[in-house]
C-alpha positions in Angstrom: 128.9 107.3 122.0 131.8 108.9 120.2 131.1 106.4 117.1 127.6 107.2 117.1 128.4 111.7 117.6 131.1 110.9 114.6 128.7 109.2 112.4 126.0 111.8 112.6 128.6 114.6 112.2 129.7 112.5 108.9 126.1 111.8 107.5 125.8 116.1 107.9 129.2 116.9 106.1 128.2 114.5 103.0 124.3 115.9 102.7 125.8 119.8 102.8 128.0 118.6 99.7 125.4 117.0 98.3 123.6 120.2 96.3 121.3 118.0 94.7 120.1 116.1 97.5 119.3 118.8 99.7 117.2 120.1 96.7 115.6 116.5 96.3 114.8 116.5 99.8 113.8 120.1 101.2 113.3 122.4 97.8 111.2 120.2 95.7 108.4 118.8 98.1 107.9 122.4 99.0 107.3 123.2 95.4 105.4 119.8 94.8 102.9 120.1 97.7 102.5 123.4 96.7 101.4 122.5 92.8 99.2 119.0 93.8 97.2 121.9 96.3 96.5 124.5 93.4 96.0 121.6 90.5 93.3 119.6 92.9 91.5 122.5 94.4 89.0 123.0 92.4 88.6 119.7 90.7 88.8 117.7 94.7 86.2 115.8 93.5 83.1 114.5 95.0 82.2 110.3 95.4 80.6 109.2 92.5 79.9 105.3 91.9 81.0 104.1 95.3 79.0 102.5 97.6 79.3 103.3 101.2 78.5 101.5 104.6 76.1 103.9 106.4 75.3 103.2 110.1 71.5 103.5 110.7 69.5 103.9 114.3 66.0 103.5 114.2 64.8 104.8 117.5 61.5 105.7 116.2 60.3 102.4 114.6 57.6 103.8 112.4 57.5 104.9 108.8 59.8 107.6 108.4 62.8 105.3 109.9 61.4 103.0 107.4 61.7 105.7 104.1 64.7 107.0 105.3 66.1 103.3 104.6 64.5 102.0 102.1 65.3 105.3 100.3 69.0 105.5 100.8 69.1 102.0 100.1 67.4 102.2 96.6 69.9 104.5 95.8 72.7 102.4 95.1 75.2 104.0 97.0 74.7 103.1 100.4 75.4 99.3 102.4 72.7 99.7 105.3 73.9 98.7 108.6 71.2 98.7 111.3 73.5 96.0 113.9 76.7 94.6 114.2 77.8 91.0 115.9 73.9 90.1 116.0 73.3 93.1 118.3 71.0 96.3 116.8 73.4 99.5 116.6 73.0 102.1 119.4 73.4 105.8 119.1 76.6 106.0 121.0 78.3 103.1 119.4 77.5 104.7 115.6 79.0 108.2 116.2 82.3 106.6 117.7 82.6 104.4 115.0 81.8 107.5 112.6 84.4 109.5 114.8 87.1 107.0 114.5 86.7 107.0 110.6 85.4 103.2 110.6 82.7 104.4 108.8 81.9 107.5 107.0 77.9 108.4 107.9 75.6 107.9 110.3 71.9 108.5 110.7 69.9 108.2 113.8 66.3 108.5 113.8 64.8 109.5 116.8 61.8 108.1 119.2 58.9 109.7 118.0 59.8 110.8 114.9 56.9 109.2 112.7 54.3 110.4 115.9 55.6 114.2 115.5 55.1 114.2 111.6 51.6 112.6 112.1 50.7 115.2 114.8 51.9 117.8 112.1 49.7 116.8 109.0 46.8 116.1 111.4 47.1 119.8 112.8 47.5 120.9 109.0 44.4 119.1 107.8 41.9 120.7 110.7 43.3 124.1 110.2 42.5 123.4 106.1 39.3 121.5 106.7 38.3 124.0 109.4 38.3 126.8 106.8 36.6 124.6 104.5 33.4 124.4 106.6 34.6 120.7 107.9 35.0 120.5 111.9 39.3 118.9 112.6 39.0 115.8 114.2 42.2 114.2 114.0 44.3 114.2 117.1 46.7 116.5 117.6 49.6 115.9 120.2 50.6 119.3 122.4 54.6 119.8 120.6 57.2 120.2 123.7 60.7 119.9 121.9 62.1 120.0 118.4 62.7 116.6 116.6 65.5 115.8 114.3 67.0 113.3 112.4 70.7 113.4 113.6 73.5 112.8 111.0 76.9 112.1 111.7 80.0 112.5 109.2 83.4 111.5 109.4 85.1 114.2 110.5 87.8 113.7 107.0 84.7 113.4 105.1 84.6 116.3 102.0 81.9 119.2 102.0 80.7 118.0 98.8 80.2 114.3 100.0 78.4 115.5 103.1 76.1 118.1 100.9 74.7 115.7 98.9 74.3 113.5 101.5 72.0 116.3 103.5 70.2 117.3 100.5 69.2 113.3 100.1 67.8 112.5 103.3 66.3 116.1 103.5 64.6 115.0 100.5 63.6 111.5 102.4 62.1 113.5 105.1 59.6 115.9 103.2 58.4 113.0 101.0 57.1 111.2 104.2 55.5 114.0 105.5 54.1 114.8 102.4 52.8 111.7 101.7 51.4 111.6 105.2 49.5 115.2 104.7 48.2 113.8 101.3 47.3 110.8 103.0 45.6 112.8 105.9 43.3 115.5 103.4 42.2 112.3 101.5 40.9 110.9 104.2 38.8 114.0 105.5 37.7 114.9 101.9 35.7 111.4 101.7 33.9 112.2 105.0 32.5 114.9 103.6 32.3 116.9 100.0 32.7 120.3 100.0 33.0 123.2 97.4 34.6 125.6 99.5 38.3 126.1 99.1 40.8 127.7 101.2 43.3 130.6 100.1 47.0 129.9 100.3 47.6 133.6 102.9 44.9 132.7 104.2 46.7 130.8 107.2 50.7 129.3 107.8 51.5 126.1 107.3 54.4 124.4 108.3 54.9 121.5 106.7 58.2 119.9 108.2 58.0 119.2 111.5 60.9 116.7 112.1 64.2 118.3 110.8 67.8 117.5 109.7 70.7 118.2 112.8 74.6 117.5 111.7 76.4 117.0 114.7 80.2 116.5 115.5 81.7 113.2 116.4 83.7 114.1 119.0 83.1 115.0 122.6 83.9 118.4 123.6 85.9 121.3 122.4 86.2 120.2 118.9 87.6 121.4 116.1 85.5 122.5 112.6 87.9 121.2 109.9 86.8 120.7 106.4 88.8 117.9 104.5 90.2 119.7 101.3 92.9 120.2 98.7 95.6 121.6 101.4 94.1 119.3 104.2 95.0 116.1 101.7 97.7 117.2 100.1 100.2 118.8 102.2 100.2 115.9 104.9 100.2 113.0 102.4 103.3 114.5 99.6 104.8 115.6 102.9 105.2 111.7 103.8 105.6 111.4 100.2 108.9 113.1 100.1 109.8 112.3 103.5 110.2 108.5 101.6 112.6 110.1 99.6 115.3 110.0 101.8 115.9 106.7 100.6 118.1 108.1 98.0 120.7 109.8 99.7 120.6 106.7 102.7 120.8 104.4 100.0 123.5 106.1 97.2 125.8 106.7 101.0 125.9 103.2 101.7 126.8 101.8 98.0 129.6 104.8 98.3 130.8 103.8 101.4 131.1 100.3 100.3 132.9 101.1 97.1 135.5 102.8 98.7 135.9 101.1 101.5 134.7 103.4 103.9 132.8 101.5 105.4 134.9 98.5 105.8 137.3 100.9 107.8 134.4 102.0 110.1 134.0 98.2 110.9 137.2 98.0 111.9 137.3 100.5 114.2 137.0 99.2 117.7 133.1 99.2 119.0 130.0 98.0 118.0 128.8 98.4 114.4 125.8 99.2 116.2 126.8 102.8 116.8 127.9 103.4 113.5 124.3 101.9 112.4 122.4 104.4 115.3 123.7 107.7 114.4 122.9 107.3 110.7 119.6 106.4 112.0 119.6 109.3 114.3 120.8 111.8 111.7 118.0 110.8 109.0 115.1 110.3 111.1 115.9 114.1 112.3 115.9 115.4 108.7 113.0 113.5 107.8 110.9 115.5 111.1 112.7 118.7 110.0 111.3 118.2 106.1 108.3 117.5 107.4 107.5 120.3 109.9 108.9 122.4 106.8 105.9 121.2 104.9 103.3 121.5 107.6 105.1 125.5 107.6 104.3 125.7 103.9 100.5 124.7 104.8 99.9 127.2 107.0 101.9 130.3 105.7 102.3 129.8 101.9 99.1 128.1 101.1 96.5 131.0 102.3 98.9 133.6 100.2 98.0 131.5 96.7 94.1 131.9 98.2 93.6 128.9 99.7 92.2 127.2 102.2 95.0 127.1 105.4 96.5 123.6 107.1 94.9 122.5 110.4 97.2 120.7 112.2 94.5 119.6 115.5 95.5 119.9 118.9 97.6 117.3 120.0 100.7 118.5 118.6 103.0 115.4 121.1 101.2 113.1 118.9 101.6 114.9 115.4 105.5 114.7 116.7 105.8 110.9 117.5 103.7 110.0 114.5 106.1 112.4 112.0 109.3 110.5 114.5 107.0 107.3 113.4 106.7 107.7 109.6 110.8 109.2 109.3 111.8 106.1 111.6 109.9 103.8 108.9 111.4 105.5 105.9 114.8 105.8 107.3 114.9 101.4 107.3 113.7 101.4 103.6 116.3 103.3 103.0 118.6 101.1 104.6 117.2 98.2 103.3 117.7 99.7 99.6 121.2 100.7 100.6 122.1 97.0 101.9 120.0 94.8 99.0 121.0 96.6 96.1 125.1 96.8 94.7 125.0 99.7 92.2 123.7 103.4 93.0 122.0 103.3 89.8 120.1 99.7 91.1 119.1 101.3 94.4 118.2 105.0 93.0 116.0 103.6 90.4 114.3 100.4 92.5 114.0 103.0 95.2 112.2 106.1 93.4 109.5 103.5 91.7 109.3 101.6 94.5 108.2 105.0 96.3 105.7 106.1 93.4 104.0 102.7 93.8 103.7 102.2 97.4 102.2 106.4 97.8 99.7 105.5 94.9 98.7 102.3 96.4 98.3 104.3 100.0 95.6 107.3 99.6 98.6 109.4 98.8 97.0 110.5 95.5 93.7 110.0 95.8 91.7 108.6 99.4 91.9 105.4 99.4 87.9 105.1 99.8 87.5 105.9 96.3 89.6 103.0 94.8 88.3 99.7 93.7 87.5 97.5 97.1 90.5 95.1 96.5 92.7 98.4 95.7 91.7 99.0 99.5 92.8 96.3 100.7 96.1 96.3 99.2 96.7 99.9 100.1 96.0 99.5 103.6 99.0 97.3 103.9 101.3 100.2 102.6 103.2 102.6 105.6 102.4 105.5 104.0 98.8 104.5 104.3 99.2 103.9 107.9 101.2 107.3 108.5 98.9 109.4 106.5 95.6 107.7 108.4 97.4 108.9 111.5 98.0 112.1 110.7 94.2 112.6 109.4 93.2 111.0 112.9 95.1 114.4 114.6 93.9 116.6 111.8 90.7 115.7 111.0 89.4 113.7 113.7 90.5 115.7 117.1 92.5 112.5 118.2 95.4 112.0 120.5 98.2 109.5 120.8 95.2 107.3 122.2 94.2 107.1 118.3 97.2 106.5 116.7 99.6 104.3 118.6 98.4 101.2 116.6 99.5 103.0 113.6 102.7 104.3 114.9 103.4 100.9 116.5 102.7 99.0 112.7 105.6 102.1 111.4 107.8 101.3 114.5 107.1 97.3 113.7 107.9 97.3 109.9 111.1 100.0 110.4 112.5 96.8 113.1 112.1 93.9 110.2 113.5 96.1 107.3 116.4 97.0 109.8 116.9 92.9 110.7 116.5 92.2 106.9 119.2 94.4 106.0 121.0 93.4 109.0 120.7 90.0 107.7 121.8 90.5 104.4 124.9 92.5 105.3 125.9 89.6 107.6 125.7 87.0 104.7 127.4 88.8 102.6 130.8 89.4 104.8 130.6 86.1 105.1 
């Protein structure tokens, strides 16, 4: 315990000499956070030339299920999903895969939806044939409840992704029931002529009767976050620069080796376990402290340069063991760097580009949705991929440690083979 107390009381003395470091590590992501939120605010640019899976439910089985398809389908844009495993989609199943960010939209079209707009046009056509001399006989169905096509977004999707979106399949639904009216009128002008025509004030129409509903994901008290600039960026530099602390980790342990510091730590009776622990310990903290310093900077600083302010959800336990997650997983590369590599200048350089590549590769500067489908692939394999989907799961998706665990497991997973790969590595070479 004493070896372990010692070593994180030595890891603290070298930091607070270290002027630059403590810059590197709490000064510069504040500033950097701060300048990818103002740069990307405006331009957080909508999805242009992707194509999406979109879950569909066609409860109604009639034409307007049928458009609503066919035209989002035409569009080039959108994969159509109507079952999974063999087995059609249900309404339930859609928005929780929508909810847990699986997919991104979801359209359900509900029973009846086709017989309400037919109802509509017929009522429309008596009340213009009736003031055109010509008795309404089309049936008209008694209207009870309102009808709407329900749409489901991810809750990280952007407000300009989920606009056009609405504005598409709003545009699907009043072609249907405009072709329907046209169809209706044609049909009761060829029954019989007439030369009297109807003035536009002289009666209301309504001509959409089944309508367009967003509703949230999530069951319950949810809440109404908007993925933006600040909601991106100050969680995913924030693990950005948390990686970072692969420098000092990694310059300490060349140091120590070149003068034989830590050779005399060995020999001090104990386990080299304890020596191994409290640097652990002592980084892991820092990198929590640096984070909750950014998450600080998204909610106080951000609204003062006029814009939007960081949403942190409402499971706060889990925000903490992911943040414990993502500083335990950046604490072993730095480790690893420190044990693989002989020279500072090796380690410092390998492990700054090494940091640059993996945060490209994993949504950290762009979503990974908008890369090439391969690009995806790789990136998904990155840990800051898997820490920053966590994070967005709390944030943007009301979840709990139910959510994330996988994720934090995969952090906790890859931290315990970087640490036995370094472990390895040291072994060989005292030997």
């Amino acid at each position: 315990m004493l070896r372990l107390l010692a070593t994180i009381r030595k890891e603290w003395q070298l930091l607070l000499r270290d002027k630059t470091g403590i810059i590197l590590l709490f000064i510069m992501p504040v500033v950097l956070i701060t300048v990818m939120a103002l740069i990307q605010d405006a331009p957080f640019r909508d999805y242009q030339d992707i194509k999406f899976d979109l879950l569909t439910v066609d409860n109604d089985h009639g034409k307007l299920g049928r458009y609503v398809k066919e035209g989002l389908s035409k569009s080039g844009q959108f994969n159509i999903i109507d079952s999974l495993d063999g087995q059609p989609l249900t309404a339930g199943q859609a928005r929780d895969l929508v909810n847990s960010g699986k997919y991104k939209i979801s359209i359900i079209v509900p029973q009846g939806a086709t017989a309400e707009i037919v109802s509509n046009a017929n009522k429309i056509v008596n009340d213009i044939t009736k003031r055109m001399g010509v008795p309404g006989s089309l049936p008209v169905k008694q209207r009870t409840d309102s009808v709407n096509v329900t749409i489901y977004f991810d809750p990280a999707a952007k407000k300009a992704f989920k606009g056009a979106i609405h504005q598409a399949v709003d545009n699907f639904l009043t072609q249907v029931e405009t072709d329907l009216l046209l169809d209706r009128i044609k049909q009761q002008l060829r029954r019989k002529d007439s030369t009297q025509v109807a003035t536009s004030d002289s009666f209301s129409i309504r001509l959409q009767a089944v309508g367009l509903k967003e509703l949230s994901t999530g069951a319950g008290k949810q809440l109404d976050i908007i993925s933006n600039s600040v909601q991106h960026n100050v969680p995913a530099w924030s693990i950005f620069a948390m990686f970072f602390i692969v420098i000092p980790i990694a310059g300490n342990m060349i140091r120590e080796r070149e003068d034989g510091s830590l050779l005399r730590m060995k020999l001090i009776p104990g386990a080299y376990l304890d020596i191994l622990g409290g640097k652990m310990l002592f980084f892991v903290g820092v990198c929590v402290l640096q984070f909750y310093l950014m998450m600080l900077v998204g909610i106080y600083l951000m609204p003062l340069l006029d814009l939007p302010r960081l949403v942190m959800g409402y499971h706060q336990g889990a925000t903490l063991v992911v943040a414990i997650g993502i500083g335990l997983a950046a604490t072993s590369y730095g480790v690893l760097i420190g044990t693989v590599f002989k020279t500072p200048n090796q380690a410092l350089n390998f492990g700054a580009i090494s940091i640059v590549i993996f945060s490209a590769i994993g949504g950290i500067w762009i979503p990974l949705e908008v890369m090439p489908e391969k690009m995806q692939v790789v990136g998904h394999l990155s840990a800051l991929s898997w820490g920053l989907d966590a994070i967005n799961d709390i944030y943007l998706r009301n979840g709990d440690i139910a959510m994330v665990w996988k994720k934090v497991l995969m952090l906790v997973g890859v931290s315990v083979v970087m640490l036995a790969v370094a472990g390895y590595i040291e072994k060989r070479r005292l030997n």
